[in-house]
N, C-alpha and C positions, 0 to 999 in steps of 0.2 A: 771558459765560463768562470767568472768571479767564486770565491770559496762561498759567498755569504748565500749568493744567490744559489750555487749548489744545493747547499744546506736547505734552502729555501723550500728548491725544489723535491724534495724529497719527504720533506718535512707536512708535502703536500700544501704547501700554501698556495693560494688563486694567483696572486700574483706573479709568481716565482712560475707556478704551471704553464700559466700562459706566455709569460717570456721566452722560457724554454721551448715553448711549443712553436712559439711565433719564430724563432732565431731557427731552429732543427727541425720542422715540419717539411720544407722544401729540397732538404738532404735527403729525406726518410723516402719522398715519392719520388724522389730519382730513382735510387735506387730501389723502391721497389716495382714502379713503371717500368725500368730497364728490365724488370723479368717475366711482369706482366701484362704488359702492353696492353692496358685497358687504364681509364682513370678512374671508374669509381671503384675497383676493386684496390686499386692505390692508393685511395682515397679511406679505404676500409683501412688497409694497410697500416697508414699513419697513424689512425685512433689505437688500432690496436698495438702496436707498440710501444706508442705514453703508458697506454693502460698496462702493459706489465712490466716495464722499465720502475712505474709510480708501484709496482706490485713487489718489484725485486729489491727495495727500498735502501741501496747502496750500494755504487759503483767503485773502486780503489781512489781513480784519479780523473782527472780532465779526460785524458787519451783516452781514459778504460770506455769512458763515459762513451764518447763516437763513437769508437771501435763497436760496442756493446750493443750501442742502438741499429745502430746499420747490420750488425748480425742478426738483432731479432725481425728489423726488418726483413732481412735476406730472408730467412727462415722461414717468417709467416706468410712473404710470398710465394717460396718455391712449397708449403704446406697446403696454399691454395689450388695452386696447380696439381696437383699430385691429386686433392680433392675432386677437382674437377673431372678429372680424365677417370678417375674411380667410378664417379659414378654418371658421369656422362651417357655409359651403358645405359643404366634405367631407361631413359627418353629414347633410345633405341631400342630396350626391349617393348616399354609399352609400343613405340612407335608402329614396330616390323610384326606386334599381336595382331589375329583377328579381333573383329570387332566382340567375339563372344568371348576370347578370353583378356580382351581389353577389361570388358566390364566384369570380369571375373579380378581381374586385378585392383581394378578401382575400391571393387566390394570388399574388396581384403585392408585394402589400405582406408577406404574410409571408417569403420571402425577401431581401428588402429592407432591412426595417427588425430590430430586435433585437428576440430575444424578448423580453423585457420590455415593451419600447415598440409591439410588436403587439400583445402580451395587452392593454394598457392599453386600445390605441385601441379595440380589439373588446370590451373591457367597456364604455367607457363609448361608443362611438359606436353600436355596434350593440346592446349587450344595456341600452344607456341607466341601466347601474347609479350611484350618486352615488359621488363621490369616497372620501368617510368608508367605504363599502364596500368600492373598490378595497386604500385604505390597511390595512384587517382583513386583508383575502388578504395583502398583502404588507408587512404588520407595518411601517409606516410613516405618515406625516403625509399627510394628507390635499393637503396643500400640495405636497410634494413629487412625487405621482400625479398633481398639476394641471401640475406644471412636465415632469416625463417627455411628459403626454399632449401637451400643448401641442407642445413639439417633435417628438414623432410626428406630430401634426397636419403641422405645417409639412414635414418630410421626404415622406409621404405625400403631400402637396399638389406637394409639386413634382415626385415622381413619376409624379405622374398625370394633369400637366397637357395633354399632347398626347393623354390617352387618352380622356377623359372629355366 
């Protein structure tokens, strides 16, 4: 990568962003598809990487530069995973509840957590609808439904840890 354009990008310029983005977006979802094997969460991946690469606002050199990006990639994939399987649990414990302490949990969580981020987890935990579905109700990215639920997962999960 050119010094200037380095600088560029770091410096946050549109230009210099999207270059960079455009040249090393296609590295980033290898490598993080190879751990994830899903594309929109690879997909997640990539944004998020720029965004703390553009966050860490200087790398030593060229090499540091790959090397650096493909770690945070690695990273925020295998954090997703790890995510995932944590609270995976939830969706099996509402799942494997009766229906009287289903909606004994629900009641806990909808006061709790925000509507939005209740709707979310009760489409997709309980009525097991797919993301792309969520995102039509709420005129949105699919990705986006994944990043909401996820952190209701994780709110939800620590809510109800002593209870369950």
């Amino acid at each position: 990568m050119a010094k200037t354009l380095y600088s560029a990008f770091f410096n946050k310029e549109d230009w210099a962003v999207k270059e960079v983005y455009s040249y090393y977006s296609r590295l980033v979802k290898h490598v993080s598809f190879e751990i994830l094997h899903d594309n929109d969460l690879a997909d997640d991946v990539v944004s998020e990487t720029f965004i703390k690469l553009l966050e860490k606002g200087k790398v030593d050199n060229d090499s540091n530069f790959v090397a650096y990006m493909c770690a945070i990639a690695k990273n925020l994939s295998l954090n997703m995973i790890k995510e995932r399987n944590r609270y995976e649990s939830l969706n099996e414990d509402i799942a494997m509840s009766t229906d009287e302490k289903k909606d004994d949990i629900l009641d806990i969580l909808k006061g709790k957590l925000e509507e939005d981020e209740y709707n979310i987890l009760v489409m997709r935990a309980v009525l097991e609808y797919p993301f792309n579905d969520i995102a039509l109700v709420y005129k949105a990215t699919a990705s986006s439904m994944r990043g909401i639920y996820f952190r209701a997962k994780k709110k939800a999960q620590k809510l109800l840890e002593g209870l369950l």
